[in-house]
Backbone bond lengths (Angstrom), bond angles and torsions (degrees), N, CA, C in turn:
res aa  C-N    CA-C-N  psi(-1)  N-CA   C-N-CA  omega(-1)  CA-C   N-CA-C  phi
1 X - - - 1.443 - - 1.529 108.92 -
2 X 1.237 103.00 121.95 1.669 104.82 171.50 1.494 122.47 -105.78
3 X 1.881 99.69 124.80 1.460 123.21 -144.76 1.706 94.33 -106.35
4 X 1.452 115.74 -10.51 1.722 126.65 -179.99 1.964 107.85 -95.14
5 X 0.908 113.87 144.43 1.475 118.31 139.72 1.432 129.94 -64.86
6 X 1.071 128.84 140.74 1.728 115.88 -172.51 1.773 104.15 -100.75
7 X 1.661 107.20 -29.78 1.377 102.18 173.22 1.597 110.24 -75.31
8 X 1.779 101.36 155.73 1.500 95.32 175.73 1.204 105.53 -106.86
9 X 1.571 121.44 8.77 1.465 112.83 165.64 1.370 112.81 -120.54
10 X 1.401 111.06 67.35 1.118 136.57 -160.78 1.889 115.38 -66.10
11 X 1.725 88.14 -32.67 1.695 95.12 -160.38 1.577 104.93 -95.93
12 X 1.340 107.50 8.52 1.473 110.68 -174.24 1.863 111.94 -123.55
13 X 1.426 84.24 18.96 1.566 91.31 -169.36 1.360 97.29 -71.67
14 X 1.973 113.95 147.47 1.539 106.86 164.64 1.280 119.86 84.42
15 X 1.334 115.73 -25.69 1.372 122.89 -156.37 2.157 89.21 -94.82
16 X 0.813 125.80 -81.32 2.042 131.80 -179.49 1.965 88.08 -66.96
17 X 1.203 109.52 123.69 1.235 131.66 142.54 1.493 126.62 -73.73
18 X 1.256 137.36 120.74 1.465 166.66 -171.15 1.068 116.57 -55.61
19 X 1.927 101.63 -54.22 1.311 123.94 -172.44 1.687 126.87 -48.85
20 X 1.319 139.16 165.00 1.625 119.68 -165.92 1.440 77.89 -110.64
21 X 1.283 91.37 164.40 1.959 114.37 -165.55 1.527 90.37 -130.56
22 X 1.608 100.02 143.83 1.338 119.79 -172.18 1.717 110.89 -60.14
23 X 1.530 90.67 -35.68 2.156 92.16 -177.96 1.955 100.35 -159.04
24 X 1.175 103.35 162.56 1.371 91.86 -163.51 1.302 108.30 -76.33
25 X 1.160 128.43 -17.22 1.797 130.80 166.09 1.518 106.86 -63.21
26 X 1.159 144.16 -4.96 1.179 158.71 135.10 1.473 133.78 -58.87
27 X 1.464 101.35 -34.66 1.613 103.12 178.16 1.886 94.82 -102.34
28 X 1.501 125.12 -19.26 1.411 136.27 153.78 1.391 103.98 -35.48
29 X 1.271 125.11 -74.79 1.374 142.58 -163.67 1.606 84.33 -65.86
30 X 1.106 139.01 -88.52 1.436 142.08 -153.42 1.657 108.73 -33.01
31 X 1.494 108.86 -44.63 1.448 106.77 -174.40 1.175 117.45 -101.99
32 X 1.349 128.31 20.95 1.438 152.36 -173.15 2.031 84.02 -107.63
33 X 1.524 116.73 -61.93 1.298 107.87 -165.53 1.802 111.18 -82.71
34 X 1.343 103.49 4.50 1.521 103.93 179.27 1.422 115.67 -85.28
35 X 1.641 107.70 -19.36 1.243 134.08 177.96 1.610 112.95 -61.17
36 X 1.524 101.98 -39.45 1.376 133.04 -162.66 1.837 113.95 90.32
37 X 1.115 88.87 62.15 2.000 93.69 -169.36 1.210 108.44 -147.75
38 X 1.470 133.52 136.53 1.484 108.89 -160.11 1.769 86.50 -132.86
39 X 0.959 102.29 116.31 1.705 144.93 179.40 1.402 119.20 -26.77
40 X 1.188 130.33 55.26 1.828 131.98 -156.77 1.368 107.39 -49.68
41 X 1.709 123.86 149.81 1.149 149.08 167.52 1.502 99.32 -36.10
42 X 1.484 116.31 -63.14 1.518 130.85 -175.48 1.392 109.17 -67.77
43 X 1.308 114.70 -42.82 1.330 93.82 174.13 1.542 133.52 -77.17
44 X 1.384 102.15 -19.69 1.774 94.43 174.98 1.588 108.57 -77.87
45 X 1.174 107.40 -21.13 1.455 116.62 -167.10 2.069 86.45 -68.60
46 X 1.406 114.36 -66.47 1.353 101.33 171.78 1.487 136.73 -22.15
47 X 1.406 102.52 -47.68 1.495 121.49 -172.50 1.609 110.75 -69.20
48 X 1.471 94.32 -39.99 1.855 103.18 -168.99 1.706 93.06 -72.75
49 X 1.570 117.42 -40.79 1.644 113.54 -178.09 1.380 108.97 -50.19
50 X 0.977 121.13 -46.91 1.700 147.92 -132.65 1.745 86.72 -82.40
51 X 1.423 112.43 -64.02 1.283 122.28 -173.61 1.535 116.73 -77.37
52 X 1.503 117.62 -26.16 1.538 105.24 155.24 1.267 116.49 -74.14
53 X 1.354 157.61 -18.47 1.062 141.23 174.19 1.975 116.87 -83.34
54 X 0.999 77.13 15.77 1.215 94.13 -167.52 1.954 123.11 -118.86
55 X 1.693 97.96 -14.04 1.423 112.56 -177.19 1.145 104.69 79.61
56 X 1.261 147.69 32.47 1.413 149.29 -149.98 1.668 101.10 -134.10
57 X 1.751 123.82 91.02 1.077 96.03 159.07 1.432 119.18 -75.95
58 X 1.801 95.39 179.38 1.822 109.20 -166.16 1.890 93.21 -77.92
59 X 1.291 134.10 -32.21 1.287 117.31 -176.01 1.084 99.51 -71.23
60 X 1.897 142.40 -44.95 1.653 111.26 -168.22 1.544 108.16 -69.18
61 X 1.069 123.16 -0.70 1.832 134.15 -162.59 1.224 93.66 -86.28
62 X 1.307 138.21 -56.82 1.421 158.80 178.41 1.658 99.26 -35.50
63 X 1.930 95.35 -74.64 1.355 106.14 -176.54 1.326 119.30 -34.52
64 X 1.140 103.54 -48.14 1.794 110.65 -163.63 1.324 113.38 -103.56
65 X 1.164 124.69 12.71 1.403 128.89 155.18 1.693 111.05 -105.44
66 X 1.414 109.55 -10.37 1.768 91.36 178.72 1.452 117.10 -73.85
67 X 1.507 103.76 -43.17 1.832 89.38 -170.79 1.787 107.08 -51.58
68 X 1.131 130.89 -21.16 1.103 107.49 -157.40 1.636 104.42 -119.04
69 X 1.228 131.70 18.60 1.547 145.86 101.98 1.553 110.58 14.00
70 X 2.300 89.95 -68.22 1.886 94.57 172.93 1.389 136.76 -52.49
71 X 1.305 105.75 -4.97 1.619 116.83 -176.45 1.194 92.30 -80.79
72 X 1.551 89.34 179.16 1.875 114.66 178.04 1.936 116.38 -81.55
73 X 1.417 114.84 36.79 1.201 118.45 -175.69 1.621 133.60 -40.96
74 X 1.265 131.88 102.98 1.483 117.33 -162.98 1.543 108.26 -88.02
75 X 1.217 93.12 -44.20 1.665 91.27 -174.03 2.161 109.47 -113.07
76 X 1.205 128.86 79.34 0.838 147.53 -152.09 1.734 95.81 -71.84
77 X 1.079 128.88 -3.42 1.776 133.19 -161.36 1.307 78.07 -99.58
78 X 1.376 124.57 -64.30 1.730 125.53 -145.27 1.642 104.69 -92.73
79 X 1.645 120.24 -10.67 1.220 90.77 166.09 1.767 105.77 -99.58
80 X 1.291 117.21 9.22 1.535 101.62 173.64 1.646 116.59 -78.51
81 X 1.453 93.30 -37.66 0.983 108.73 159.15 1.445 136.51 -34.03
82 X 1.161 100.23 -72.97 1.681 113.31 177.68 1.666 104.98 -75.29
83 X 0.894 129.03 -17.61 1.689 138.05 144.83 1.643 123.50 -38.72
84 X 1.407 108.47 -51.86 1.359 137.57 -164.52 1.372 92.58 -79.04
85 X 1.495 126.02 -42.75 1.645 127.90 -154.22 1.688 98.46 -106.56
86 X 1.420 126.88 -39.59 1.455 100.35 153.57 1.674 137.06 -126.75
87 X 1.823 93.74 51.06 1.297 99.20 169.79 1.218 150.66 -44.28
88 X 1.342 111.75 -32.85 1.879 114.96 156.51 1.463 116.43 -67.94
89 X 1.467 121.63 -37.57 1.286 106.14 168.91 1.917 127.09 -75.25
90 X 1.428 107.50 -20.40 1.697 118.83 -177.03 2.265 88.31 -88.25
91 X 0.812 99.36 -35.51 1.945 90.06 -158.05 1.699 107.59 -97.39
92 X 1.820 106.70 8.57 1.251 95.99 179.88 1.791 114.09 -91.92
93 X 0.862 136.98 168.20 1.714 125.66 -179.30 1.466 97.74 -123.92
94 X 1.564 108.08 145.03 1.295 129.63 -159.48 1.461 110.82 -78.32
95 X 1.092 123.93 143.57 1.635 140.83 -166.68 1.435 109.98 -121.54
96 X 1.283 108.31 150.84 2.205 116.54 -171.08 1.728 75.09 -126.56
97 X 1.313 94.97 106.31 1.626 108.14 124.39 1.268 113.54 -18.18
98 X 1.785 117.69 115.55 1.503 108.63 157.34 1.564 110.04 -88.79
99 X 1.216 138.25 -52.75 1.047 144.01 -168.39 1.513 124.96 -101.81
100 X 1.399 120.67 87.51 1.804 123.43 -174.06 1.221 113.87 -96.70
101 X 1.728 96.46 101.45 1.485 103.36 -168.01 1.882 100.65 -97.36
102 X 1.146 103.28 135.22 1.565 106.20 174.19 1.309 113.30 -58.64
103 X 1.920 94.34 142.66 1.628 94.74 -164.41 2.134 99.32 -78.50
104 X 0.898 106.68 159.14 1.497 105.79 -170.16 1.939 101.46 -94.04
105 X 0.859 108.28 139.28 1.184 110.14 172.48 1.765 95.65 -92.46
106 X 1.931 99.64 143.07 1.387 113.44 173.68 1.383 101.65 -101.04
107 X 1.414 120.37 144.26 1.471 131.20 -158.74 1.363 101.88 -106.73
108 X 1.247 140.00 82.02 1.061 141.54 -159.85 1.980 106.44 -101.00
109 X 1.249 110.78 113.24 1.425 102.57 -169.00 1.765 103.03 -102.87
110 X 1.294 118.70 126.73 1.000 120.59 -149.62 1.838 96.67 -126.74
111 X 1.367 116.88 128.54 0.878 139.52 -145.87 1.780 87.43 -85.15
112 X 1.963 126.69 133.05 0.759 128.16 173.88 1.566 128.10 -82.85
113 X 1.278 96.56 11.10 2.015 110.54 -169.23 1.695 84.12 -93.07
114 X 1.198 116.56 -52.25 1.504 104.81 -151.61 1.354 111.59 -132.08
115 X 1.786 118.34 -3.40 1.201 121.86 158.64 1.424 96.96 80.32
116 X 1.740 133.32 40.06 1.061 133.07 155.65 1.818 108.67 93.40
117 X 1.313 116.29 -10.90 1.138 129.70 -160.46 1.980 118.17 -64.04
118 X 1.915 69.38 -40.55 1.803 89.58 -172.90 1.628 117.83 71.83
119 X 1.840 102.18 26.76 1.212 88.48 166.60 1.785 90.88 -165.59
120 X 1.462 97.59 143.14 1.630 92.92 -164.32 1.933 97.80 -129.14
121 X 1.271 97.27 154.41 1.935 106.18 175.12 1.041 101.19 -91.53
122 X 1.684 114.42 111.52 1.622 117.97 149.52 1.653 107.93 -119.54
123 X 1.381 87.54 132.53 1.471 104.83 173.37 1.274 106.16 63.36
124 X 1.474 153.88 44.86 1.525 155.72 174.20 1.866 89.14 63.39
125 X 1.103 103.23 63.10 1.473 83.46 -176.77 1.787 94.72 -168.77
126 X 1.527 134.38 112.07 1.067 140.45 -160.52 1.495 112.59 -91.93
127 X 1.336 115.56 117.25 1.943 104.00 -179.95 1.641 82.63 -143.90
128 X 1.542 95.69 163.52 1.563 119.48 168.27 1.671 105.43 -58.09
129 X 1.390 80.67 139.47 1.998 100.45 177.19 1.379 97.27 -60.40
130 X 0.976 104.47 144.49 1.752 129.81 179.93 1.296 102.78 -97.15
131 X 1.112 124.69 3.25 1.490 114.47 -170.04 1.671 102.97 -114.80
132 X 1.675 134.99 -55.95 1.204 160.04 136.96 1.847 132.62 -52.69
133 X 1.267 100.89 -33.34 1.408 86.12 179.56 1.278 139.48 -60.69
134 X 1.336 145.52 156.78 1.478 124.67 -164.63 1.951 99.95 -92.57
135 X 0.997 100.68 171.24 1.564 120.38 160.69 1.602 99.07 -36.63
136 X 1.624 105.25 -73.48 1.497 130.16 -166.97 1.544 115.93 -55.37
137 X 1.310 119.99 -15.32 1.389 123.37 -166.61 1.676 96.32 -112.55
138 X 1.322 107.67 -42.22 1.440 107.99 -172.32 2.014 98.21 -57.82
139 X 1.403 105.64 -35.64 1.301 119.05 -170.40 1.729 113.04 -50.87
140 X 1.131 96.75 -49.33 1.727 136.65 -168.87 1.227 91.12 -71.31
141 X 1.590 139.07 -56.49 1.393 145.58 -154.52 1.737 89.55 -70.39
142 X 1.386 115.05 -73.61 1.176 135.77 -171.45 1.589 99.31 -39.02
143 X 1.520 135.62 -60.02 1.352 128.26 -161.35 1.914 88.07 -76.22
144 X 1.342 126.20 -35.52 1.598 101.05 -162.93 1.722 104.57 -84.02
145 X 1.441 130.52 -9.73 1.238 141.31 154.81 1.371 104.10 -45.87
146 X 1.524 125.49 -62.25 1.069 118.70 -152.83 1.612 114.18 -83.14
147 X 1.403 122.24 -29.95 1.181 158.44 162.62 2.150 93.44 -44.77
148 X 1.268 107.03 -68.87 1.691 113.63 -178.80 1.224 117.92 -48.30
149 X 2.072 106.34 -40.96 1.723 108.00 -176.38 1.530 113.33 -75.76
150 X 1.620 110.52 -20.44 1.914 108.69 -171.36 1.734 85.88 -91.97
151 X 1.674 139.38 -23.97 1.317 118.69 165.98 1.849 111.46 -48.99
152 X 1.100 105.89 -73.18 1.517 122.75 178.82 1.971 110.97 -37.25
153 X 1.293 103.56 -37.98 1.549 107.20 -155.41 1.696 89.20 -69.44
154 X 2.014 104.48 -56.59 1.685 112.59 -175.91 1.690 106.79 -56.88
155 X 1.185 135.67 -44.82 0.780 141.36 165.36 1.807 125.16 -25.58
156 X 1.539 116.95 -34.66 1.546 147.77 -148.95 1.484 71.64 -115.09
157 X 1.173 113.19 -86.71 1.295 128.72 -154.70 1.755 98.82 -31.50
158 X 1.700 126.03 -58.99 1.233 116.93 -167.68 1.784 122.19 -100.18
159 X 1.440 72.47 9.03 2.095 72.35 158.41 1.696 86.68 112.15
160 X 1.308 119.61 -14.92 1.555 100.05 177.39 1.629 115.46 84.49
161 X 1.225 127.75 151.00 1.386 134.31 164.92 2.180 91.55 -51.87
162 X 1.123 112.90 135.13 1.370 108.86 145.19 1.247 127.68 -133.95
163 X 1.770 105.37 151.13 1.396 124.79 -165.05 1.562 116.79 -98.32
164 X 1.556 104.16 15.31 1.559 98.31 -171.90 1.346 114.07 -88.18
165 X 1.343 129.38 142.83 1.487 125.30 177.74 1.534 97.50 -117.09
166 X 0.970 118.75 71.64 1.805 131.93 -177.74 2.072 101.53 -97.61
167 X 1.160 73.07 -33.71 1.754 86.74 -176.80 1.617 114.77 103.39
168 X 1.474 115.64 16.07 1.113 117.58 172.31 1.530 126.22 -118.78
């Protein structure tokens, strides 16, 4: 009487079929029902969406979901699923750095008037740092200054937004 198994992949016997399948939504369905799970309209249709938006044809999807078919799978819908949605990150294989070049620190010298800002408070009153600012910014400052005082001036000039609720 023989009390051993002779295969050593004993616990996965029966379970992945060998045989070639007419299309891979076919060999989908096959190992969905080997599971004991029978493969919804909506859900393959999910899987096939899932993986075109994704650049994913359904044969490399196939590929890389059969070996593991051999596991103890309970719910065979939700891990194709969740297979399908992060397949480049689950089906990619890990890489060594050959060359670790130190990240460089950028030396950024930062002006103590205004803390890099390029614009400093004198007297309640805001202008470009005199110490850092460029030509080009002081330029820029100067036209949106001047641009702010003819907002404000027309503004005076026609009575202004008003906030009174007097009733007049």
């Amino acid at each position: 009487m023989q009390t051993r198994r002779t295969s050593l992949d004993h616990h996965h016997q029966g379970l992945v079929s060998t045989k070639p399948f007419p299309s891979p939504e076919a060999e989908l369905i096959a190992l969905a029902r080997g599971k004991g799970q029978a493969l919804g309209y909506h859900t393959l249709r999910l899987i096939r969406d899932t993986l075109e938006l994704r650049g994913v044809t359904l044969e490399e999807f196939v590929t890389d979901v059969r070996p593991h078919f051999k596991n103890n799978i309970l719910n065979p819908s939700g891990f194709l699923i969740h297979r399908a949605r992060r397949f480049h990150e689950l089906s990619r294989s890990a890489t060594v750095r050959l060359s670790c070049e130190p990240v460089r620190e950028v030396a950024t010298a930062t002006c103590e008037d205004c803390k890099g800002q390029q614009l400093v408070l004198n007297e309640k009153k805001i202008e470009p740092c005199p110490r850092c600012a460029t030509p080009e910014f002081k330029k820029q400052w100067d036209t949106k200054e001047a641009e702010r005082a003819l907002r404000i001036e027309s503004a005076g000039a026609i009575g202004g937004p008003s906030n009174r609720n007097d009733g007049s």
